[in-house]
Z-matrix of the N, CA and C atoms (Angstrom, degrees):
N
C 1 1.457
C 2 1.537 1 108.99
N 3 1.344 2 118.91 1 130.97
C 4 1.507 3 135.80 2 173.11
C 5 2.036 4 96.29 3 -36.46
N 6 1.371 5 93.89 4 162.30
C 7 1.647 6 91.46 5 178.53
C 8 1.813 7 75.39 6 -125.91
N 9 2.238 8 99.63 7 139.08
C 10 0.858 9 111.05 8 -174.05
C 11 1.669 10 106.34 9 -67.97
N 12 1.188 11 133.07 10 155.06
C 13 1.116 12 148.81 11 -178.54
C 14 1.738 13 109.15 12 -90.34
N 15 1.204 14 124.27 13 125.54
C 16 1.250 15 140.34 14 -157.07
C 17 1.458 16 118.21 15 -101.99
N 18 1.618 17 111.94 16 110.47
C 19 1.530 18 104.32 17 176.56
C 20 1.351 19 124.99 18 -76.02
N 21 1.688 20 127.10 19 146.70
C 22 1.330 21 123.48 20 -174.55
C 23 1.355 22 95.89 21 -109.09
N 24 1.596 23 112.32 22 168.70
C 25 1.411 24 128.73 23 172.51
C 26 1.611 25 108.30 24 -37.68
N 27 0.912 26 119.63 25 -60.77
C 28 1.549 27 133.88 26 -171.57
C 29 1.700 28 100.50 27 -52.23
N 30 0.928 29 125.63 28 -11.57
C 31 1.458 30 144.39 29 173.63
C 32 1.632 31 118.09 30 -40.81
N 33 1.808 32 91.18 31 -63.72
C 34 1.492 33 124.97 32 -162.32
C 35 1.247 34 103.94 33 -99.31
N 36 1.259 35 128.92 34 144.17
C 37 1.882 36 135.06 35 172.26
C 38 1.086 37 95.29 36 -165.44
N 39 1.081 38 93.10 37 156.95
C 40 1.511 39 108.01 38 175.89
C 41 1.702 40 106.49 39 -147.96
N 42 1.699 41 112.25 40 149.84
C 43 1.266 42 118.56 41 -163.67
C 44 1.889 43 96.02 42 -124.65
N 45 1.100 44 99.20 43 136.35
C 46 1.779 45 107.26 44 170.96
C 47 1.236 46 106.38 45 -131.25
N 48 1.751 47 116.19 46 116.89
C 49 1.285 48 134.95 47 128.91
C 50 1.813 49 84.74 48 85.52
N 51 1.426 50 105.70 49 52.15
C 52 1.140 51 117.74 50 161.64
C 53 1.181 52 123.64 51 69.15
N 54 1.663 53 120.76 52 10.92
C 55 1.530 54 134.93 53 -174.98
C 56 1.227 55 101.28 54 -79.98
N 57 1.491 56 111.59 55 178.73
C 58 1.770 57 115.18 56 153.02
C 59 1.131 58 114.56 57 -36.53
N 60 1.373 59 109.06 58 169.28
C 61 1.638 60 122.99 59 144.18
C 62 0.856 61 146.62 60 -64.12
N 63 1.337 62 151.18 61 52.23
C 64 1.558 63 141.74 62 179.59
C 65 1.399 64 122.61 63 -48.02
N 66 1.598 65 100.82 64 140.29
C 67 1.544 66 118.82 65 177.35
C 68 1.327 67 102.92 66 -68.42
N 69 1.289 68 117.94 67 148.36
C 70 1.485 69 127.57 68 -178.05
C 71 1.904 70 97.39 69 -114.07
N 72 1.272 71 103.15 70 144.75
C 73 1.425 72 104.85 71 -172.38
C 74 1.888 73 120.49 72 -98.15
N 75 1.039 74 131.25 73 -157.74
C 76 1.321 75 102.89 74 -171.96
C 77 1.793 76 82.79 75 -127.39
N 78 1.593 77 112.03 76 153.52
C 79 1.619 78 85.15 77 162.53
C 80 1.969 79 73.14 78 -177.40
N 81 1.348 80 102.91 79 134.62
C 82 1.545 81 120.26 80 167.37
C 83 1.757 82 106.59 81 54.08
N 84 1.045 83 103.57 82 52.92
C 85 1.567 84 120.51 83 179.86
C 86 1.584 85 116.74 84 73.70
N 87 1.576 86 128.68 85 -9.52
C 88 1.441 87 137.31 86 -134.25
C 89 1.934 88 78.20 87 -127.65
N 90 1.419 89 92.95 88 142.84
C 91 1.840 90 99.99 89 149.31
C 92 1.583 91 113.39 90 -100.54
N 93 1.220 92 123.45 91 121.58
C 94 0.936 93 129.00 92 165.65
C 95 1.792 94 133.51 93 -89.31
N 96 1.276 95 140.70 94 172.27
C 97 1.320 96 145.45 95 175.97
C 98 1.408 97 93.20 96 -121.25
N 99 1.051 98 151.88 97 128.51
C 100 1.655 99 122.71 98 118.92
C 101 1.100 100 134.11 99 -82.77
N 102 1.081 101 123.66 100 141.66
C 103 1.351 102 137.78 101 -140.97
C 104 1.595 103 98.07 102 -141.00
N 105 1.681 104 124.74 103 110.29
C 106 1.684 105 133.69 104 164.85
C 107 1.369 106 113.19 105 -111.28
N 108 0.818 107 108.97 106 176.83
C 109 1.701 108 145.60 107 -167.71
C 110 1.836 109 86.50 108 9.24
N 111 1.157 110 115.41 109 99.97
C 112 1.698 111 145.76 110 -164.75
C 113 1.218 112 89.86 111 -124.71
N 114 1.324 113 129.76 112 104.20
C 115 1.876 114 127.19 113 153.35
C 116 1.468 115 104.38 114 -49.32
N 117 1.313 116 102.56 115 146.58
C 118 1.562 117 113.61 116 158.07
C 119 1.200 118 127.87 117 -62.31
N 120 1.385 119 135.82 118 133.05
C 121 1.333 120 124.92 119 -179.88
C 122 1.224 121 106.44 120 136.32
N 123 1.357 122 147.97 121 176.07
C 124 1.338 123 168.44 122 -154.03
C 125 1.582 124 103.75 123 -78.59
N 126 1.519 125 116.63 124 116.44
C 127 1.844 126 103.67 125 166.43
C 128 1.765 127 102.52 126 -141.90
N 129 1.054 128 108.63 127 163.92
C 130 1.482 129 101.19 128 169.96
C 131 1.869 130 108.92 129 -105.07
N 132 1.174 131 95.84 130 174.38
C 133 1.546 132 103.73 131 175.70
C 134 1.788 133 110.54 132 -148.32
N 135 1.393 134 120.08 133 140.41
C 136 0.952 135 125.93 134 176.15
C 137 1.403 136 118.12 135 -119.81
N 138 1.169 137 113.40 136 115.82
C 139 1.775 138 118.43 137 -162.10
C 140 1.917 139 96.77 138 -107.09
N 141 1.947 140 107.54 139 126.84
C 142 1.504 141 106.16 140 172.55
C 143 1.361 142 99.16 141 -133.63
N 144 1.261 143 103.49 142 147.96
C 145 1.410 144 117.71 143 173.45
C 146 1.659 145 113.93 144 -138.48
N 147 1.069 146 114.41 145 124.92
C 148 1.526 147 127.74 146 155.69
C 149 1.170 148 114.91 147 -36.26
N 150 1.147 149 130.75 148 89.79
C 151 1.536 150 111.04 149 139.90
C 152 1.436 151 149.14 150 -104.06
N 153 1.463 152 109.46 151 119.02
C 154 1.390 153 111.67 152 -160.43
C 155 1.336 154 121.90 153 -66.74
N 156 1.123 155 142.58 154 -8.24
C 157 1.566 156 158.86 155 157.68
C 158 1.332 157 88.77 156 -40.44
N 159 1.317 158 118.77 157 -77.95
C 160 1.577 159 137.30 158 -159.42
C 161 1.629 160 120.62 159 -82.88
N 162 1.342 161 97.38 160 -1.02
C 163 1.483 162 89.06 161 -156.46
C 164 1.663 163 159.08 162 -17.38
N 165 1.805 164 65.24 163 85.19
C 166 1.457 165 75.57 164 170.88
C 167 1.659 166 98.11 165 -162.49
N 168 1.673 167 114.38 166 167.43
C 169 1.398 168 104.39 167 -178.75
C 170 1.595 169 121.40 168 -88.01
N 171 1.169 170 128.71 169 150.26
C 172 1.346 171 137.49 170 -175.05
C 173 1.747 172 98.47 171 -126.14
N 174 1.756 173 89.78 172 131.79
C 175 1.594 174 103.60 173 -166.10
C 176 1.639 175 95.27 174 -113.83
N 177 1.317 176 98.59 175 167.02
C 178 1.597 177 108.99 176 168.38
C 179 1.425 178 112.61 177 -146.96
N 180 1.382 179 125.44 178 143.95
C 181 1.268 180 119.42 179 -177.80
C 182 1.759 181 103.75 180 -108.72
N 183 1.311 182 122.12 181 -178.85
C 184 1.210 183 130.73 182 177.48
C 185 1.430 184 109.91 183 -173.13
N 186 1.407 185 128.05 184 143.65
C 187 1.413 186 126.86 185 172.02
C 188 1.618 187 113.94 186 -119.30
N 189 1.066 188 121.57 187 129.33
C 190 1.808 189 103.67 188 -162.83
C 191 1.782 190 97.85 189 -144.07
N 192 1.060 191 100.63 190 176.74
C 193 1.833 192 108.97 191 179.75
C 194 1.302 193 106.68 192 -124.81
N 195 1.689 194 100.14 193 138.69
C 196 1.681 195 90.73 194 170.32
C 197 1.571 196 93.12 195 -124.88
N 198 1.649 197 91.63 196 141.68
C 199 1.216 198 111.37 197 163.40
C 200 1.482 199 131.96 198 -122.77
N 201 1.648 200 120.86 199 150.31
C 202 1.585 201 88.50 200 -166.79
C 203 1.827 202 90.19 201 -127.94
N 204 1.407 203 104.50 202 159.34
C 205 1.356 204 117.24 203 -176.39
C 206 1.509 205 113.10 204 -114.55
C-alpha cells in the first residue's frame, strides 16, 4: 500500500478581506491564523489547503462578522 503523503504547515493559508496570504501555524492538531486588532464588522476569508493525494489546492470561502464585547 502507497504511504499516505503528508501535509506541512506551508500547506494551509488563509486570506482576509482580500489581503495576502498568511501561513497558518500548527499547534494541538489544528492550523491556526492569528488574527489582531480586526475591526468589527463584515470581512471575508479565504481558506487553501494543499492536498497532496490530489495535487492540487482546494479553496474555501466564508463571509462572517466580528463583533467585540
Amino acid at each position: 500500500m502507497p504511504k499516505k503523503k503528508q501535509t506541512k504547515k506551508e500547506d494551509y493559508q488563509i486570506k482576509i478581506d482580500g489581503n495576502d496570504f498568511g501561513a497558518c501555524r500548527e499547534a494541538e492538531g489544528f492550523f491556526w491564523l492569528d488574527w489582531a486588532k480586526i475591526e468589527p464588522g463584515k470581512h471575508s476569508i479565504i481558506a487553501e489547503i494543499f492536498d497532496p493525494e490530489k495535487g492540487k489546492v482546494l479553496k474555501k470561502s466564508k463571509k462572517i462578522e466580528v463583533e467585540v464585547t
